[in-house]
C-alpha positions as a Markdown table, in Angstrom:
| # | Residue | x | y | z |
|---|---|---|---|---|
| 1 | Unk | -16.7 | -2.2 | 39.8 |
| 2 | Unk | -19.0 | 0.7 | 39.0 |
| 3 | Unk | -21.7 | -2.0 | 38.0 |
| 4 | Unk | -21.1 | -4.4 | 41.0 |
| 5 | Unk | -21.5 | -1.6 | 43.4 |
| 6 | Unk | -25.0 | -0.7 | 41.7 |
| 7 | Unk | -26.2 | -3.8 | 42.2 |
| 8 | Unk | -25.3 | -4.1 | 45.5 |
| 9 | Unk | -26.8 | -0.5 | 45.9 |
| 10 | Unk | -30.6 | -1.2 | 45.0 |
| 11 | Unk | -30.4 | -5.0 | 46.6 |
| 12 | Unk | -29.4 | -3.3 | 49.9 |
| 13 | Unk | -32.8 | -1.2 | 49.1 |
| 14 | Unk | -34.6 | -4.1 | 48.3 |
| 15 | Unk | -36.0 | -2.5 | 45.0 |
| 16 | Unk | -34.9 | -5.4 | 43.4 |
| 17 | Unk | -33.9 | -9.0 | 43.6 |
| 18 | Unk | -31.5 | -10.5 | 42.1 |
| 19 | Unk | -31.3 | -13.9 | 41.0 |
| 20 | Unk | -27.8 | -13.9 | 39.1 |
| 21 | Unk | -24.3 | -14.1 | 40.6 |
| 22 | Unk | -22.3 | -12.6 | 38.0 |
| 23 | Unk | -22.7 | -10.0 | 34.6 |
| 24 | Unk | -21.8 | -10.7 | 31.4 |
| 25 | Unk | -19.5 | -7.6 | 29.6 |
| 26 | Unk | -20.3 | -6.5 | 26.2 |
| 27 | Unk | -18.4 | -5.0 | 23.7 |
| 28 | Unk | -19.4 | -3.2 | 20.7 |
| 29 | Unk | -18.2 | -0.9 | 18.3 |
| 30 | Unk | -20.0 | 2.2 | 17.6 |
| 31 | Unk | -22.6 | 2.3 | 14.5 |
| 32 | Unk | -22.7 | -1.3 | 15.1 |
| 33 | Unk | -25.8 | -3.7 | 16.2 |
| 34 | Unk | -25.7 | -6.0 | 19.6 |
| 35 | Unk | -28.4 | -8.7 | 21.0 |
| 36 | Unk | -28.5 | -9.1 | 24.3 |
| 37 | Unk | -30.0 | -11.9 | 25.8 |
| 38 | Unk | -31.9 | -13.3 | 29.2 |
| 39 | Unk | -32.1 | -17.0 | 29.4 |
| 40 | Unk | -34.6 | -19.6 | 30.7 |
| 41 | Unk | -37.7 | -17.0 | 31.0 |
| 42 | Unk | -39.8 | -18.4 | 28.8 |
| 43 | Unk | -41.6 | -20.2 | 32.0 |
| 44 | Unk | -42.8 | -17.6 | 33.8 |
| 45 | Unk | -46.5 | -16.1 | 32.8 |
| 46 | Unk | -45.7 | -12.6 | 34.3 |
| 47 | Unk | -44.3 | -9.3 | 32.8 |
| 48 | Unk | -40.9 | -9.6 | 31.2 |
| 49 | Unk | -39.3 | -6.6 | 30.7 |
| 50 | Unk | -35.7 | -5.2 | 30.4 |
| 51 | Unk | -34.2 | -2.4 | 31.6 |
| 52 | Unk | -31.3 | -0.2 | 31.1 |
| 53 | Unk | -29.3 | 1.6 | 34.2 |
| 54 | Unk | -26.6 | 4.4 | 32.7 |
| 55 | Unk | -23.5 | 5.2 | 34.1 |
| 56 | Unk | -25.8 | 7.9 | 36.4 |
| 57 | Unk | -27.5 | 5.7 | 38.2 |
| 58 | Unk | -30.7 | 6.1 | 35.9 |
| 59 | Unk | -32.7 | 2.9 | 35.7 |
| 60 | Unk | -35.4 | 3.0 | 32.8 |
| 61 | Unk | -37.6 | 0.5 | 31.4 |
| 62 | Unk | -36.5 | -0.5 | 27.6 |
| 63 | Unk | -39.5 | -2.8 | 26.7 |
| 64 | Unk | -41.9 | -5.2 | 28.6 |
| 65 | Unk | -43.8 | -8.3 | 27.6 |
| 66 | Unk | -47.1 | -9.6 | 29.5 |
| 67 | Unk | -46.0 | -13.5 | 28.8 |
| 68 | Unk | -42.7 | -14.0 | 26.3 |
| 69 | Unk | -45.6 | -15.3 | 23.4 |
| 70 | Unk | -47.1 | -11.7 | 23.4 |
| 71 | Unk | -45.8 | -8.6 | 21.6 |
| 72 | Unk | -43.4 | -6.4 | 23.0 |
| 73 | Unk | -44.4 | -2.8 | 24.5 |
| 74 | Unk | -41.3 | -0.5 | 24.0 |
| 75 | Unk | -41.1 | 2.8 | 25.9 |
| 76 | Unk | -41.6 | 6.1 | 24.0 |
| 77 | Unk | -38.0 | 6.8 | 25.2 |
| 78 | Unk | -36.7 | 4.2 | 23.0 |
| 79 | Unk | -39.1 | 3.9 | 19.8 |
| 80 | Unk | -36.5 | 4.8 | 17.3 |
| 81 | Unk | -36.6 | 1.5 | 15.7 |
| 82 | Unk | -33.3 | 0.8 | 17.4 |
| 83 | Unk | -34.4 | -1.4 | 20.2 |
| 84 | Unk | -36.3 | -4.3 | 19.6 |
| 85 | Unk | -37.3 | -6.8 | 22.3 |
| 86 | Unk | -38.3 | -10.7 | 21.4 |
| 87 | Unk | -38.4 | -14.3 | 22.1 |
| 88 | Unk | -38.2 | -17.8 | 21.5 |
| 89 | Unk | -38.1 | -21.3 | 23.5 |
| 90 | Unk | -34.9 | -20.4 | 25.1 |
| 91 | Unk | -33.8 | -16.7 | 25.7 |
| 92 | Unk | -35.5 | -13.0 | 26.0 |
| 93 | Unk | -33.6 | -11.1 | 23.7 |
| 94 | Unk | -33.0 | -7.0 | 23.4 |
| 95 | Unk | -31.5 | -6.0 | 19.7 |
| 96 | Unk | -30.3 | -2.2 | 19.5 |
| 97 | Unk | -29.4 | -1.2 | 16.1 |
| 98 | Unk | -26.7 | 1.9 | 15.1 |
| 99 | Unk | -25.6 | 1.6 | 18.7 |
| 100 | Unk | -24.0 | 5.1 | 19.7 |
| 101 | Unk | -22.6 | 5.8 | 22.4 |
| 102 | Unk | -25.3 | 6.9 | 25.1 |
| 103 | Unk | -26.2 | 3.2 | 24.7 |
| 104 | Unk | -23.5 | 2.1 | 27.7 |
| 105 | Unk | -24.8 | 1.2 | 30.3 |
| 106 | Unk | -26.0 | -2.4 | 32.6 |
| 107 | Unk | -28.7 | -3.7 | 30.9 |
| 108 | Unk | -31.4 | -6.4 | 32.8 |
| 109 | Unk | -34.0 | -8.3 | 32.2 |
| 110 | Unk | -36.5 | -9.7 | 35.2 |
| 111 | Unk | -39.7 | -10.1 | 35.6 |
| 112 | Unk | -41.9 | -9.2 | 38.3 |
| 113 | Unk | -43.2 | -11.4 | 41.0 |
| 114 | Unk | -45.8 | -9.5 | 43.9 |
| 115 | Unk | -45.2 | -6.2 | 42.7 |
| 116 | Unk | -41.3 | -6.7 | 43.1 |
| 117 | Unk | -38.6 | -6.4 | 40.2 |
| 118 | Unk | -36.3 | -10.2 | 40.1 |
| 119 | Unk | -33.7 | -10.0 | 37.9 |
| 120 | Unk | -32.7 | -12.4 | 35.9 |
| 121 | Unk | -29.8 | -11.4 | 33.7 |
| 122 | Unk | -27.7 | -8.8 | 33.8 |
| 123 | Unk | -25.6 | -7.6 | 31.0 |
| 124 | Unk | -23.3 | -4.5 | 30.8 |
| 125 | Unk | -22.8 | -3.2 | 27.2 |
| 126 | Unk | -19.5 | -1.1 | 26.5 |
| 127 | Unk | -20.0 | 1.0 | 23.0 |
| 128 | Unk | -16.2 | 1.6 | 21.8 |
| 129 | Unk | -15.1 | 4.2 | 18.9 |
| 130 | Unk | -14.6 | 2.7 | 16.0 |
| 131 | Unk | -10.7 | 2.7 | 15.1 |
| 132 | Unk | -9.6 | 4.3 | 12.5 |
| 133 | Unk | -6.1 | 3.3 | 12.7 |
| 134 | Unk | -4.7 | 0.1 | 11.0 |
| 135 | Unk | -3.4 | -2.5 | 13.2 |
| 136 | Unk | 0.0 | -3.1 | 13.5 |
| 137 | Unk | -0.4 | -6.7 | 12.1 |
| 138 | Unk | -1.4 | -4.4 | 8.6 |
| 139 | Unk | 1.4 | -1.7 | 9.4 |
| 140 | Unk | 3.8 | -4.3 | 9.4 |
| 141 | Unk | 3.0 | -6.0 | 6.2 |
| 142 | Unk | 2.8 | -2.8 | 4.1 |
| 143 | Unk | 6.3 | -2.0 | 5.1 |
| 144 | Unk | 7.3 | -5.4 | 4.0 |
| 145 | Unk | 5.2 | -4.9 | 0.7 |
| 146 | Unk | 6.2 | -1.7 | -0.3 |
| 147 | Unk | 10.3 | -2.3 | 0.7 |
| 148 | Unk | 10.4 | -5.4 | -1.4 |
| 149 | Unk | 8.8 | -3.3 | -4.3 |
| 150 | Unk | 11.8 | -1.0 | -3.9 |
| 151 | Unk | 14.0 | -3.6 | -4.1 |
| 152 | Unk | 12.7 | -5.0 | -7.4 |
| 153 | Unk | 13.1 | -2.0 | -8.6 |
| 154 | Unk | 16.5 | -1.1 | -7.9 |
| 155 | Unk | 17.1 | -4.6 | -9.0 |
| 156 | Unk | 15.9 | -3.8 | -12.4 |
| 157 | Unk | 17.4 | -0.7 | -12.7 |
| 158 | Unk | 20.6 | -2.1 | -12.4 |
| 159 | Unk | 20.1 | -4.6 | -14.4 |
| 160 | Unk | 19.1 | -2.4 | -17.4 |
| 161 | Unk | 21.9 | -0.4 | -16.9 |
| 162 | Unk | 25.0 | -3.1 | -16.9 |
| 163 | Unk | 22.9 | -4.4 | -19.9 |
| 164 | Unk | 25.8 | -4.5 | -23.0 |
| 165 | Unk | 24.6 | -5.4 | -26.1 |
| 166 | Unk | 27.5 | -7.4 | -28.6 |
| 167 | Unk | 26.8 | -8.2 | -32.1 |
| 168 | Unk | 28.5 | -11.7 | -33.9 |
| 169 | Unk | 28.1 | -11.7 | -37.5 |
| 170 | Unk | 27.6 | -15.5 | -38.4 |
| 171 | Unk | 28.0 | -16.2 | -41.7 |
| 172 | Unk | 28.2 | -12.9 | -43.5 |
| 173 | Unk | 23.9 | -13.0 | -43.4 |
| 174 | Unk | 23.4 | -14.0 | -39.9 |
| 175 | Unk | 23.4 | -11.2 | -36.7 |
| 176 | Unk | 22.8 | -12.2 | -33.4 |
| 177 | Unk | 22.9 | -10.4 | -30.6 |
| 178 | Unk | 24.1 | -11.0 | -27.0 |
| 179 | Unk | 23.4 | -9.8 | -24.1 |
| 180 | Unk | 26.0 | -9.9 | -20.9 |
| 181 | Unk | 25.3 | -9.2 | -17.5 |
């Protein structure tokens, strides 16, 4: 919703246009690493760039390309070593490294045409806490686990107690012993 509506925002401004019906949702677990990627730009000549708009409203510029053979120019903003921009035949990609949390956000990637932003792709990354809990799927099987351990147990334990040992003499040399149960 929040995303839709911010689009619709800045295309009613005409800051931007947009050349993409629909975003693509990302999910990715914090600490993680995440490659976004903008298809079918490797024709155009112009400036390629990508940006990233927070939940705020913010739009800044991640990293731009002059044509999609050149070297990337990332922002001072973003020259951790996290976010790495690059392409091939096919797609304009963004790679963030260690993604934390301040990383949400709708993510695009355009070019410009007469001094005007068209984007291309859109793509809305959603950084999650990493779960600490076991699934239930793992909850489930250690219960299993650890009750039929008990019951081997008890199994034995019983056993070795009813165990009665009865000695036969065979042949005044011979001792043998039985066990009953």
């Amino acid at each position: 919703k929040m995303v839709t509506s911010i689009l619709a925002f800045l295309c009613s401004l005409s800051l931007i246009s947009v050349s993409l019906s629909e975003f693509v949702i990302v999910e990715v677990q914090h600490g993680g690493e995440v490659s976004l990627l903008c298809s079918n730009l490797s024709r155009f000549i112009t400036n390629v760039f990508w940006f990233k708009m927070d939940q705020r409203s913010n739009a800044t510029k991640i990293a731009s390309m002059m044509t999609t053979e050149s070297n990337a120019t990332v922002q001072e903003e973003y020259k951790d070593g996290r976010f790495q921009m690059s392409s091939n035949t096919t797609h304009v990609s963004l790679n963030i490294s260690e993604v934390n949390f301040s990383d949400s956000g709708l993510y695009f990637c355009g070019f410009y045409k007469n001094s005007d932003a068209v984007i291309f792709d859109a793509t809305f990354l959603q950084v999650e806490e990493v779960s600490r809990l076991p699934d239930l799927q793992t909850i489930i099987l250690g219960s299993i686990i650890g009750f039929l351990v008990m019951v081997i147990v008890m199994l034995f334990m019983k056993i070795k107690s009813r165990r009665k040992g009865i000695i036969i003499k065979i042949d005044d040399k011979i001792l043998q012993t039985i066990f009953l149960f």
